[in-house]
PyMOL Python script that loads the backbone (N, CA, C, O; Angstrom):
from pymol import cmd

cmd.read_pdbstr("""\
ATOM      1  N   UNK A   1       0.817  -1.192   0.000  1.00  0.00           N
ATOM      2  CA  UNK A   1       0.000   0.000   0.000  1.00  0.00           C
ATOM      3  C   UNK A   1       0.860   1.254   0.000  1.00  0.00           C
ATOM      4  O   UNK A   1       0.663   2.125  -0.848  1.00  0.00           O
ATOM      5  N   UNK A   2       1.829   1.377   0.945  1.00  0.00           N
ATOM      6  CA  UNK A   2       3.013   2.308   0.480  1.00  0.00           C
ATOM      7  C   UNK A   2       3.614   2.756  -0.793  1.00  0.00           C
ATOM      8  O   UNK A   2       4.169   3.833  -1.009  1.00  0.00           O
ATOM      9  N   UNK A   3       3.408   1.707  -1.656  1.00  0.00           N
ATOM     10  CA  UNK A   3       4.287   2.156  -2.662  1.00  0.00           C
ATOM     11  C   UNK A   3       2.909   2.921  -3.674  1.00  0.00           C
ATOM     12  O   UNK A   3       3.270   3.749  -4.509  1.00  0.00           O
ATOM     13  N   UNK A   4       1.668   2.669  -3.580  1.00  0.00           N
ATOM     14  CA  UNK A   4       0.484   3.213  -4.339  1.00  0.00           C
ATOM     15  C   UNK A   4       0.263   4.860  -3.619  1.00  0.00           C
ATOM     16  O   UNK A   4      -0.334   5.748  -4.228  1.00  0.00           O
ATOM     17  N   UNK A   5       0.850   5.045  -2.266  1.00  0.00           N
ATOM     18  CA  UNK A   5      -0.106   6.575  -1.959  1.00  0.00           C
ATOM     19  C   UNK A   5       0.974   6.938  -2.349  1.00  0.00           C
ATOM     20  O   UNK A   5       2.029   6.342  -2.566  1.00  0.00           O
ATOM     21  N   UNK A   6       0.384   8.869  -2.504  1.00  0.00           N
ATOM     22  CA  UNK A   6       0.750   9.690  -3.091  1.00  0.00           C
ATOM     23  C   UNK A   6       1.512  10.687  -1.912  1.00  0.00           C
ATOM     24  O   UNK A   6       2.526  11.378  -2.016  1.00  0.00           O
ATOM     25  N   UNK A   7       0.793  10.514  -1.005  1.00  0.00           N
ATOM     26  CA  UNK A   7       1.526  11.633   0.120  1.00  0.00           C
ATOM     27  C   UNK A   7       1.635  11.072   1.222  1.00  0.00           C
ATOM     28  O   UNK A   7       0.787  10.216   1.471  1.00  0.00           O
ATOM     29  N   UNK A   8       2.521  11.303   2.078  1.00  0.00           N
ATOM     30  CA  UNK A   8       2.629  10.609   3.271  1.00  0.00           C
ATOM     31  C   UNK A   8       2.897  12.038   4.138  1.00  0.00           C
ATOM     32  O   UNK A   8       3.797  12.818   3.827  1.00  0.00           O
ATOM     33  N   UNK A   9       2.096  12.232   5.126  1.00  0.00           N
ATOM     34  CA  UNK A   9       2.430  13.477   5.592  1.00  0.00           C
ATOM     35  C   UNK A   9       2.898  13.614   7.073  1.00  0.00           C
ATOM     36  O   UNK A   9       3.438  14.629   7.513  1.00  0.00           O
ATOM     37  N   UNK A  10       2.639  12.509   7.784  1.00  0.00           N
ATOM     38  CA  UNK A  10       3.027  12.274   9.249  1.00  0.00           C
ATOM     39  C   UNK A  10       3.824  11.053   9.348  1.00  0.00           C
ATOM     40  O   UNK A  10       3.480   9.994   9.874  1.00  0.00           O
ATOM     41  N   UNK A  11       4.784  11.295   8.853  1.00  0.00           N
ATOM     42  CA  UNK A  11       6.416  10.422   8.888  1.00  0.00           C
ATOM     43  C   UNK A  11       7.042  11.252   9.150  1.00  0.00           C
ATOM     44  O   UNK A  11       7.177  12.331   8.573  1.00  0.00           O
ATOM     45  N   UNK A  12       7.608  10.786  10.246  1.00  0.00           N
ATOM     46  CA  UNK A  12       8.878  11.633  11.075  1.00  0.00           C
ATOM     47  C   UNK A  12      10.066  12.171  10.091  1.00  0.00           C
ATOM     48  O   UNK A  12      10.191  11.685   8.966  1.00  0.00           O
ATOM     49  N   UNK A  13      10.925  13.190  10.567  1.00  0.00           N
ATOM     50  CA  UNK A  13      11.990  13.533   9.689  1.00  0.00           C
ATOM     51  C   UNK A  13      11.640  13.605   8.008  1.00  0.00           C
ATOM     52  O   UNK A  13      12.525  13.232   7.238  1.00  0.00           O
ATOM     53  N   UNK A  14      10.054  14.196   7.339  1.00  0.00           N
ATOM     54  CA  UNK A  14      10.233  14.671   6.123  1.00  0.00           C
ATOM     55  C   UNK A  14       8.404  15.558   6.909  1.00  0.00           C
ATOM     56  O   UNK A  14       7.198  15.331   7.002  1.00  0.00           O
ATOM     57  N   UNK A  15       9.216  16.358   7.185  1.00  0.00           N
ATOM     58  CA  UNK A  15       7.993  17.854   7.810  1.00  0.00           C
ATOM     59  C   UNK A  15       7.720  17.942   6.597  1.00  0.00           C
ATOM     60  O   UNK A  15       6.535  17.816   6.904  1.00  0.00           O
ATOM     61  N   UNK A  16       7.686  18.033   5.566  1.00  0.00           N
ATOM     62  CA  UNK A  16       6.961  18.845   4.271  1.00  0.00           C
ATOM     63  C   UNK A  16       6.294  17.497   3.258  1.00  0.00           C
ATOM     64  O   UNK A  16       6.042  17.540   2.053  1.00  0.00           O
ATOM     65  N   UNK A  17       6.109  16.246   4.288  1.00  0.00           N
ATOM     66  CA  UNK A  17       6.004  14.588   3.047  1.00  0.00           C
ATOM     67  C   UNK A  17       6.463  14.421   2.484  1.00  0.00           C
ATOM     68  O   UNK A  17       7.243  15.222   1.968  1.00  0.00           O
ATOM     69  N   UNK A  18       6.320  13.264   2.171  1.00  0.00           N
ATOM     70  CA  UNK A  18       6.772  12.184   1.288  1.00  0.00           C
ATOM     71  C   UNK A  18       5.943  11.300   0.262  1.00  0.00           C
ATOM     72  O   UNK A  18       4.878  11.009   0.808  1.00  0.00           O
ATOM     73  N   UNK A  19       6.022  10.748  -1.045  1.00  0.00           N
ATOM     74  CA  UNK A  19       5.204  10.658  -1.588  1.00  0.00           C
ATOM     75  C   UNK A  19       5.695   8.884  -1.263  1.00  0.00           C
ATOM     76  O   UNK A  19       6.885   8.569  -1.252  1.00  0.00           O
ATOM     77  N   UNK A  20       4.682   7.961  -1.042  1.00  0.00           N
ATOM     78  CA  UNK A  20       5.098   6.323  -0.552  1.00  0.00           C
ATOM     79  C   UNK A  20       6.362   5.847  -0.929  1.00  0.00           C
ATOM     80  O   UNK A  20       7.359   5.529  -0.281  1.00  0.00           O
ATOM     81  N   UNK A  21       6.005   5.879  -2.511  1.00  0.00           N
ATOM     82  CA  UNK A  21       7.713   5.404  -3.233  1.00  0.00           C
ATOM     83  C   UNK A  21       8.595   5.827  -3.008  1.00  0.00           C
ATOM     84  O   UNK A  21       9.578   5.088  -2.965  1.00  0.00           O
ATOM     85  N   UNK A  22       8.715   6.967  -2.792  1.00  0.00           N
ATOM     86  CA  UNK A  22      10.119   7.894  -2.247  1.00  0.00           C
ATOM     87  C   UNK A  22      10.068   7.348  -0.989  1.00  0.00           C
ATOM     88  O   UNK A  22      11.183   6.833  -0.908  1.00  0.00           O
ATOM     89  N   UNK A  23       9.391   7.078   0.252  1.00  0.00           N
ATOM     90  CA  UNK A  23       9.491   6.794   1.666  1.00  0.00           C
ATOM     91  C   UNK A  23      10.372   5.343   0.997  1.00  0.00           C
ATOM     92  O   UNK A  23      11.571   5.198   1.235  1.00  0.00           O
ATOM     93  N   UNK A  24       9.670   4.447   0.243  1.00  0.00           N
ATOM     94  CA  UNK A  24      10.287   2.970   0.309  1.00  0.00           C
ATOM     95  C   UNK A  24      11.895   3.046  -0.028  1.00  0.00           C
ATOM     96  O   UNK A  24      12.811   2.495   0.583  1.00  0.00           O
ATOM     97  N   UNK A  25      11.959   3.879  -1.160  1.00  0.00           N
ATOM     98  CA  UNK A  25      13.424   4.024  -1.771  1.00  0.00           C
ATOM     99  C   UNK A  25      14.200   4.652  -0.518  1.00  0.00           C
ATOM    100  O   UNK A  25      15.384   4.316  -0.511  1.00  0.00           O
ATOM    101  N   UNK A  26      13.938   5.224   0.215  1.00  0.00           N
ATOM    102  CA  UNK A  26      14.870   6.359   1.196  1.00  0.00           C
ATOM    103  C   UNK A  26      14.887   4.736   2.306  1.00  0.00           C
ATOM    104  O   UNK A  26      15.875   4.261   2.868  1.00  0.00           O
ATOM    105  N   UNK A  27      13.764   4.316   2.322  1.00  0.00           N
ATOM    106  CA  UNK A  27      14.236   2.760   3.544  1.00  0.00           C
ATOM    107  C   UNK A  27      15.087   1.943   3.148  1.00  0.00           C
ATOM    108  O   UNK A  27      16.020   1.581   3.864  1.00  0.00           O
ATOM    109  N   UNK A  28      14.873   1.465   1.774  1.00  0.00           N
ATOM    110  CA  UNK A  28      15.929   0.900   1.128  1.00  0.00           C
ATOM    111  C   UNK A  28      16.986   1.017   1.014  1.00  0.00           C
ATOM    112  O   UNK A  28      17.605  -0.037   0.864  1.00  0.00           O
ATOM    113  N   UNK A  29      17.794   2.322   1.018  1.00  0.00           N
ATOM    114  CA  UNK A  29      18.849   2.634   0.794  1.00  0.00           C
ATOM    115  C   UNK A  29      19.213   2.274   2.044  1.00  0.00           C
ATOM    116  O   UNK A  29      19.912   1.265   2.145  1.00  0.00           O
ATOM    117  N   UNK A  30      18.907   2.853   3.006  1.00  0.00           N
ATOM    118  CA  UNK A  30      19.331   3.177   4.206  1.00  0.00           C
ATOM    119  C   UNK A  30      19.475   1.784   4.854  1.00  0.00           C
ATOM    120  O   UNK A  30      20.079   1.910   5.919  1.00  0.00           O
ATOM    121  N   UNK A  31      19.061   0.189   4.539  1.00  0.00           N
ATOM    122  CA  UNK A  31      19.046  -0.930   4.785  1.00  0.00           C
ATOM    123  C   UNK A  31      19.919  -1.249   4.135  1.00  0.00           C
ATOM    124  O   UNK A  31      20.527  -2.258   4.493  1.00  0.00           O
ATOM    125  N   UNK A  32      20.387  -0.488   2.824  1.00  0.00           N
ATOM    126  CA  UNK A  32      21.662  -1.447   2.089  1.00  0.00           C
ATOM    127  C   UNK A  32      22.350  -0.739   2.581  1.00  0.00           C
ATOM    128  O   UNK A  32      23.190  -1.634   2.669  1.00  0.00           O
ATOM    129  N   UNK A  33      23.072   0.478   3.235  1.00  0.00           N
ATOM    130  CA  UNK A  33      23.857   0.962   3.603  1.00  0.00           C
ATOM    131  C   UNK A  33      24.234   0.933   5.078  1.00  0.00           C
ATOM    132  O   UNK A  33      24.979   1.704   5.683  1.00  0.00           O
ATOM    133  N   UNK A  34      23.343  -0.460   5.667  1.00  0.00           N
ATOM    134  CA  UNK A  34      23.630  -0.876   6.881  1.00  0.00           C
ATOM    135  C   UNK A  34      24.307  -2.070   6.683  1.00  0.00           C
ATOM    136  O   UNK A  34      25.121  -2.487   7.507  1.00  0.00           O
ATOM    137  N   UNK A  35      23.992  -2.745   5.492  1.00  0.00           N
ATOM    138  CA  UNK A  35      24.307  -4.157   5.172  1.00  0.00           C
ATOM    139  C   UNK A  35      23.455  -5.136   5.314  1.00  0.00           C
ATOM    140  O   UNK A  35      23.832  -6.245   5.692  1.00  0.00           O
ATOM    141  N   UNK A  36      21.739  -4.764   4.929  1.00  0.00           N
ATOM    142  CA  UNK A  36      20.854  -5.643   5.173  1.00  0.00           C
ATOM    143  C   UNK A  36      20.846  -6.600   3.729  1.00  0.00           C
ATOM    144  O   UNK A  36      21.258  -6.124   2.671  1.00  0.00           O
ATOM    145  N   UNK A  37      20.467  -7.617   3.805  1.00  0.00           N
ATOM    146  CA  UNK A  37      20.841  -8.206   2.555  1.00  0.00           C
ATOM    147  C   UNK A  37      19.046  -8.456   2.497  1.00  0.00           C
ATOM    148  O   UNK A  37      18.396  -9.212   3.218  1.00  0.00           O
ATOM    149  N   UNK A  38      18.581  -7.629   1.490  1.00  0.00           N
ATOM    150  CA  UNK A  38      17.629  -7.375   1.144  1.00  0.00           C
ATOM    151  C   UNK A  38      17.036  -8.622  -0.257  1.00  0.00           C
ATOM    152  O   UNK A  38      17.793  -8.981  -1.159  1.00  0.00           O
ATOM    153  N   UNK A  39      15.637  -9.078  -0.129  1.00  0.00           N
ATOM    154  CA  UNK A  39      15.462  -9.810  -1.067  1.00  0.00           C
ATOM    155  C   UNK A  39      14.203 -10.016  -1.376  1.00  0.00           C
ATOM    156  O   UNK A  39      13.501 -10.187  -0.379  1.00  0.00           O
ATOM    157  N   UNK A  40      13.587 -10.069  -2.505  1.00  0.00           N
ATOM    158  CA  UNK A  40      12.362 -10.553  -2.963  1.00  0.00           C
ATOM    159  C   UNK A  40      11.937 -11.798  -3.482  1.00  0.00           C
ATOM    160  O   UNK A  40      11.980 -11.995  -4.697  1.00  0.00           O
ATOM    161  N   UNK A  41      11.324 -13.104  -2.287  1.00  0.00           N
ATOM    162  CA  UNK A  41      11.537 -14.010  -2.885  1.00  0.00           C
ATOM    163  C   UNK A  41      10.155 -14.286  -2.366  1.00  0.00           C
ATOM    164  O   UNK A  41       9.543 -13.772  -1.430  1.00  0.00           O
ATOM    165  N   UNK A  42       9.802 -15.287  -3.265  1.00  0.00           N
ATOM    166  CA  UNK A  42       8.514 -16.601  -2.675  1.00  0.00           C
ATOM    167  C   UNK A  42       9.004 -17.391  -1.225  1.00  0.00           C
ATOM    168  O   UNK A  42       9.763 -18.359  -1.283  1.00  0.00           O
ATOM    169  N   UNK A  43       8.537 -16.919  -0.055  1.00  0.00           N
ATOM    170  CA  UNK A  43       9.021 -17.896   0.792  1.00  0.00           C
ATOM    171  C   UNK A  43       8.300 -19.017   0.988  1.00  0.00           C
ATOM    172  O   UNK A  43       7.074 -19.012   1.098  1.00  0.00           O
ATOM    173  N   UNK A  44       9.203 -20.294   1.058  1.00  0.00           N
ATOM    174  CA  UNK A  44       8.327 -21.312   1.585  1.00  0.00           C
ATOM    175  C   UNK A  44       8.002 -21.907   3.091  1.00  0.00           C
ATOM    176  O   UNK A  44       7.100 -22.693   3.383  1.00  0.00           O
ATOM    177  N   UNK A  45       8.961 -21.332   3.943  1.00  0.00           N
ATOM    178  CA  UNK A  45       8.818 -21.526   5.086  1.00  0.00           C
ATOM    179  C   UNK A  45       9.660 -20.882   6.063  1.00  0.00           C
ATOM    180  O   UNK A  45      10.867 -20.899   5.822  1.00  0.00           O
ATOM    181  N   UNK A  46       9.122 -20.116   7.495  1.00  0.00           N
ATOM    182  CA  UNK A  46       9.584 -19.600   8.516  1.00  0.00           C
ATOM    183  C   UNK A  46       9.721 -20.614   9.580  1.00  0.00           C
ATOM    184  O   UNK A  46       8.903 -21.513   9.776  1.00  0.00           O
ATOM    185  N   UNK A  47      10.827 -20.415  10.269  1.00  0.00           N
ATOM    186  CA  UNK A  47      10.782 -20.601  11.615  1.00  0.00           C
ATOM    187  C   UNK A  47      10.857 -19.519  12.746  1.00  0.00           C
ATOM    188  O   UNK A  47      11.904 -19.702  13.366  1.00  0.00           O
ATOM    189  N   UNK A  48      10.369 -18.791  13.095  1.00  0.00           N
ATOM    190  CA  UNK A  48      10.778 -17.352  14.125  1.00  0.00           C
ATOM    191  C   UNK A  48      11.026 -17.533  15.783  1.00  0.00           C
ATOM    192  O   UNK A  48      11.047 -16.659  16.651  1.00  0.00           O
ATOM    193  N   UNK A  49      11.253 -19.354  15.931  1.00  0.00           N
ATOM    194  CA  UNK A  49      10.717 -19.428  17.427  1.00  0.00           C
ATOM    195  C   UNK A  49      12.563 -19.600  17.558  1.00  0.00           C
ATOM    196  O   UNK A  49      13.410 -19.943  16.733  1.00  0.00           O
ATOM    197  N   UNK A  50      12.641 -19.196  18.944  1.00  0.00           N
ATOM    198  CA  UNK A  50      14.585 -19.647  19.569  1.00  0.00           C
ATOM    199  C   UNK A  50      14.972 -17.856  19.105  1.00  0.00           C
ATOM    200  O   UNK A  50      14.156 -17.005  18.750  1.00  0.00           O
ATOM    201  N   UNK A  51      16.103 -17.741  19.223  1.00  0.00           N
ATOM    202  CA  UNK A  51      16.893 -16.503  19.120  1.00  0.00           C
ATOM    203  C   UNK A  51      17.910 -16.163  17.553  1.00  0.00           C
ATOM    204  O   UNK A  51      18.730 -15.266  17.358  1.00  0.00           O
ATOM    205  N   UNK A  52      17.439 -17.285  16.620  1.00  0.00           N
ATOM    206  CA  UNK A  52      18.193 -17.396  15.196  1.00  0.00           C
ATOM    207  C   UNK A  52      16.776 -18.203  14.757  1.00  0.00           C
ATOM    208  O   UNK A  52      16.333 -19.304  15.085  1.00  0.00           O
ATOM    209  N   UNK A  53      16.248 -17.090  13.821  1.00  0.00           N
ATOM    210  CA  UNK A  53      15.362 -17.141  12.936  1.00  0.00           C
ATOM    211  C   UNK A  53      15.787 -17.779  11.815  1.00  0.00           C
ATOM    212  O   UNK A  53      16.969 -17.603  11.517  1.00  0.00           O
ATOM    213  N   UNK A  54      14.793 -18.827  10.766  1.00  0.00           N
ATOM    214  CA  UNK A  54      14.858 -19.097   9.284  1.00  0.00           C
ATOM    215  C   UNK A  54      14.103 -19.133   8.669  1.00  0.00           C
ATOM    216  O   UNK A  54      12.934 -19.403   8.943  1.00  0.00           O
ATOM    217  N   UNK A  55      14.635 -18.827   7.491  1.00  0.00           N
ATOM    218  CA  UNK A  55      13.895 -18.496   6.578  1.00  0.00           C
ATOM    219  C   UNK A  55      14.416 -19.361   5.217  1.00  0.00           C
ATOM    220  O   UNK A  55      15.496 -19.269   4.632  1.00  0.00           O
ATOM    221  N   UNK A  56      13.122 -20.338   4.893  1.00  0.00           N
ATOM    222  CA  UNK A  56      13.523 -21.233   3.659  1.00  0.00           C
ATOM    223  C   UNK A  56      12.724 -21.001   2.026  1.00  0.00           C
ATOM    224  O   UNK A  56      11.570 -21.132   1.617  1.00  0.00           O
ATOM    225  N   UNK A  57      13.880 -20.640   1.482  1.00  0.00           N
ATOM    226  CA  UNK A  57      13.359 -20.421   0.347  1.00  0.00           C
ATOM    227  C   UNK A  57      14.117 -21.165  -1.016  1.00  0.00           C
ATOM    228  O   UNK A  57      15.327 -21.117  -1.236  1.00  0.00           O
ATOM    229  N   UNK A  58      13.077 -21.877  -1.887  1.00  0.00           N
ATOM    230  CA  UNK A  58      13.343 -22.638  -3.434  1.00  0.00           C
ATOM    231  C   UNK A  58      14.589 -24.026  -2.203  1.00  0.00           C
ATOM    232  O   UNK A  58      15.740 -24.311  -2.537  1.00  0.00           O
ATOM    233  N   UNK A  59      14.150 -24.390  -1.378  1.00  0.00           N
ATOM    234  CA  UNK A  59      15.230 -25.430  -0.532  1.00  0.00           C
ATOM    235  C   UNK A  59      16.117 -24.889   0.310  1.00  0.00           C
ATOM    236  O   UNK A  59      16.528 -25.478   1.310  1.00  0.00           O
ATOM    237  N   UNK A  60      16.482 -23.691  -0.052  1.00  0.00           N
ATOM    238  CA  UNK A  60      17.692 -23.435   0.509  1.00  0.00           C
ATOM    239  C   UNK A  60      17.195 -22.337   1.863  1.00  0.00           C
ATOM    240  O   UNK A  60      16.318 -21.474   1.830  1.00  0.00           O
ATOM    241  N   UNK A  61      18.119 -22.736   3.043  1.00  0.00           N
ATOM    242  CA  UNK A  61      17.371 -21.823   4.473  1.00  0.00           C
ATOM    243  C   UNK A  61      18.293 -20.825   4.639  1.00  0.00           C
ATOM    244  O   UNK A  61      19.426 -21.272   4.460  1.00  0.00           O
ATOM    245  N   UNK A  62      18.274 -19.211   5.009  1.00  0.00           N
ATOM    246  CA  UNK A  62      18.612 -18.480   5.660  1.00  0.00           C
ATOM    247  C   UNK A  62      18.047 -18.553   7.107  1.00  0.00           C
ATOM    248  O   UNK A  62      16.969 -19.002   7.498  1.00  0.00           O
ATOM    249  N   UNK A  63      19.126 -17.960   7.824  1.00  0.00           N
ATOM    250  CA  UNK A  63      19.097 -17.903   9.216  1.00  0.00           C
ATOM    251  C   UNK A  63      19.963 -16.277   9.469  1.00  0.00           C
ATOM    252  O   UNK A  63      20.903 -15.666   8.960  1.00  0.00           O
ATOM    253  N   UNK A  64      19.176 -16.128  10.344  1.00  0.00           N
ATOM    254  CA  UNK A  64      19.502 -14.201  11.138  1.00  0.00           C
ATOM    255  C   UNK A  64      19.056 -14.373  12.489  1.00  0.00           C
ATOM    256  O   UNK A  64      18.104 -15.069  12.842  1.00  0.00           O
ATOM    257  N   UNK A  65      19.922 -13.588  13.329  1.00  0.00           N
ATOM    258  CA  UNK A  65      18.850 -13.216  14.492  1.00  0.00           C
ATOM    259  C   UNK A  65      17.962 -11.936  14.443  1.00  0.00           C
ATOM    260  O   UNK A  65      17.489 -11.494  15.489  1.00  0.00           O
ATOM    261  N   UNK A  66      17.639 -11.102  12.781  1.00  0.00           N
ATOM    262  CA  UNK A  66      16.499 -10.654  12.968  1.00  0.00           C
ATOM    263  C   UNK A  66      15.906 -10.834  11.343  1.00  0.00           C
ATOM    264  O   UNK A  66      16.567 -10.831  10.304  1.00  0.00           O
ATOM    265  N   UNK A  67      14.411 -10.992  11.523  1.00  0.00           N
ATOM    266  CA  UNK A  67      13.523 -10.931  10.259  1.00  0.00           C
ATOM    267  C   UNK A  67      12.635  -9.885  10.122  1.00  0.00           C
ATOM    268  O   UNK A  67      12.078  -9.325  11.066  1.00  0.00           O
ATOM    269  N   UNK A  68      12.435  -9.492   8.414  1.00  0.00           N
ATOM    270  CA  UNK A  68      11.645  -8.371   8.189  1.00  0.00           C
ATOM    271  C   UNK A  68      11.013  -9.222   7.401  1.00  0.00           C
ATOM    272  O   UNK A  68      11.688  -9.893   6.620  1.00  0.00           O
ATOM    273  N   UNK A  69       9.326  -9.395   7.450  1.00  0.00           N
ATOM    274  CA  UNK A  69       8.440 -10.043   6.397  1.00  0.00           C
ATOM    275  C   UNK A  69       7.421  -9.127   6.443  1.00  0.00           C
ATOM    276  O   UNK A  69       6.658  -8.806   7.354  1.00  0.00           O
ATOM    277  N   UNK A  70       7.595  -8.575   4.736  1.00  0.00           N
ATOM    278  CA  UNK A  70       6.892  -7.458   4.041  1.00  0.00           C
ATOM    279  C   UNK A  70       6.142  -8.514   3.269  1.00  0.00           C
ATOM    280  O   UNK A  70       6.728  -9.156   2.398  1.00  0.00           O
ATOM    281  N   UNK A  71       4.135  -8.842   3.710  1.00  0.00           N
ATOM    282  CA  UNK A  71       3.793  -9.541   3.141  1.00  0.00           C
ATOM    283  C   UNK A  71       2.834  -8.417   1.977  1.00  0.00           C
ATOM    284  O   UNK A  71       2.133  -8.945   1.113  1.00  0.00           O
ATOM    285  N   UNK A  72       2.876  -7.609   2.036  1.00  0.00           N
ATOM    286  CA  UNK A  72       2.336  -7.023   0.625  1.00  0.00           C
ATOM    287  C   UNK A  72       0.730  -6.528   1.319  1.00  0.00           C
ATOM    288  O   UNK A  72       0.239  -6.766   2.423  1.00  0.00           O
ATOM    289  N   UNK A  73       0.277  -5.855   0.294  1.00  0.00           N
ATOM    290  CA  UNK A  73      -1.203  -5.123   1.048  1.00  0.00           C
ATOM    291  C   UNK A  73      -1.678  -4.727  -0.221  1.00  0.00           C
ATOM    292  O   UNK A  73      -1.073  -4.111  -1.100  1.00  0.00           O
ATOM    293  N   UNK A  74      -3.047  -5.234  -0.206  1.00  0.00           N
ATOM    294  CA  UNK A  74      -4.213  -4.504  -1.678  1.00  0.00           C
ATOM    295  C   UNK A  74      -5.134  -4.111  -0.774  1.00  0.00           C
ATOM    296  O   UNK A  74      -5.253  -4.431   0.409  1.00  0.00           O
ATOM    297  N   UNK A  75      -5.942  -3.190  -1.627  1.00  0.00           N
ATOM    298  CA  UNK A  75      -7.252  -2.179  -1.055  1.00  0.00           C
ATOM    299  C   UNK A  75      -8.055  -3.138  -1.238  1.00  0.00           C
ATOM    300  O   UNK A  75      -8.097  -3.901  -2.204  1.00  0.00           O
ATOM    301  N   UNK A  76      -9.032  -3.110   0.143  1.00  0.00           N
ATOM    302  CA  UNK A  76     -10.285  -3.967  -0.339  1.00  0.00           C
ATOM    303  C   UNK A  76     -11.076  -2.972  -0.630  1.00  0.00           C
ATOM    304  O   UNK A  76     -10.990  -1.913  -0.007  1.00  0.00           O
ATOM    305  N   UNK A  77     -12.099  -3.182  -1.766  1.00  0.00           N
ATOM    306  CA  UNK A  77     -12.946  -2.055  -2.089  1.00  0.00           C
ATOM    307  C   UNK A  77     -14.184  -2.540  -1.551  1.00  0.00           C
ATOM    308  O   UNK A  77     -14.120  -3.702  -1.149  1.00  0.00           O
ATOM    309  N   UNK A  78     -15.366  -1.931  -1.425  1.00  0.00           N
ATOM    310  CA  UNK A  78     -16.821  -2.596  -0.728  1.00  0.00           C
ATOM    311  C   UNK A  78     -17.845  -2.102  -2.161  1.00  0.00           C
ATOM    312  O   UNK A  78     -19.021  -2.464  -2.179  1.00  0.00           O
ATOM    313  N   UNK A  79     -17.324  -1.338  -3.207  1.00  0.00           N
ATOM    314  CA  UNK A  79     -18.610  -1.406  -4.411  1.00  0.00           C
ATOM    315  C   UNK A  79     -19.737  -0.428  -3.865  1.00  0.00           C
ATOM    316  O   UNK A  79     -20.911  -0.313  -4.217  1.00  0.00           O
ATOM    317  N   UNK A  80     -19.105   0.148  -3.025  1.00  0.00           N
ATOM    318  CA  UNK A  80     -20.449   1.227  -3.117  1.00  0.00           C
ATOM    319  C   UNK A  80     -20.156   2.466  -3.797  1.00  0.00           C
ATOM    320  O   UNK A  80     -18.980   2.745  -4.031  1.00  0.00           O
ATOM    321  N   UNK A  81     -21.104   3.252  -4.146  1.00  0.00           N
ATOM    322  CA  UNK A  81     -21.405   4.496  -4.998  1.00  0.00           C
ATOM    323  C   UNK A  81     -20.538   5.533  -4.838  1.00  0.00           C
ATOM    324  O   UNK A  81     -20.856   6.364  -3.988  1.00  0.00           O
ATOM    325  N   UNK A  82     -19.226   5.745  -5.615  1.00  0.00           N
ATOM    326  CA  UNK A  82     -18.626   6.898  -5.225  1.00  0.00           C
ATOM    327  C   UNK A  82     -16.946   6.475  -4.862  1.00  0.00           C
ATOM    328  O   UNK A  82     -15.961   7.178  -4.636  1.00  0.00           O
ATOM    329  N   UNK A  83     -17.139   5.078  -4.924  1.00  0.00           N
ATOM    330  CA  UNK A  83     -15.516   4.604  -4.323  1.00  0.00           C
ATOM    331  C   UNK A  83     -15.058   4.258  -5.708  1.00  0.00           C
ATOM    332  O   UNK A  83     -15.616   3.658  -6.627  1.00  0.00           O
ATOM    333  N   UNK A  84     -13.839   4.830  -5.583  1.00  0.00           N
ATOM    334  CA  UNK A  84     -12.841   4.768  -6.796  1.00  0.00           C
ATOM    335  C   UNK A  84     -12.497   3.219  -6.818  1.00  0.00           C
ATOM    336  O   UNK A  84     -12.188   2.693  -5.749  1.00  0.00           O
ATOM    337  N   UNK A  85     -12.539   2.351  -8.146  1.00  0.00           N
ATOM    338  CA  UNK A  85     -12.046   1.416  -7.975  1.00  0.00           C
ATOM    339  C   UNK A  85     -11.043   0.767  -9.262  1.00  0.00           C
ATOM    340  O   UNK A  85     -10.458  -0.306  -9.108  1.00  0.00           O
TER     341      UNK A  85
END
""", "prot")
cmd.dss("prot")
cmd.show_as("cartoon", "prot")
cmd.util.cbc("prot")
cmd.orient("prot")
């Protein structure tokens, strides 16, 4: 849903907004320039329980002691009179 709005106006540190995509790109960077090893994959399976998380994907498992799961977001619309769809 972030990456569809247009203004973001109450996010800390950009007083004048941000338009979503620009918020995602400015997170992004700022995750590769920590050394997050960032990825877009089909996961097939979590484990999050113990203090070293995994994460298995196409067979093969990553393990971290921290996880970010960005599962994605669509508008539900309800079809009534007047809603953009």
């Amino acid at each position: 849903a972030l990456m569809t709005t247009t203004e973001v106006e109450n996010y800390p540190g950009f007083r004048n907004g941000i338009t979503g995509p620009e918020l995602m790109d400015e997170m992004r960077e700022q995750a590769l320039r920590f050394g997050a090893d960032l990825r877009m994959e089909d996961v097939d399976a979590v484990d999050l329980t113990g203090p070293v998380k995994s994460v298995t994907v196409d067979g093969e498992t990553f393990q971290a002691r921290s996880v970010i799961l960005a599962m994605g977001a669509a508008a539900r619309h309800l079809g009534v009179p007047g809603e953009d769809t």
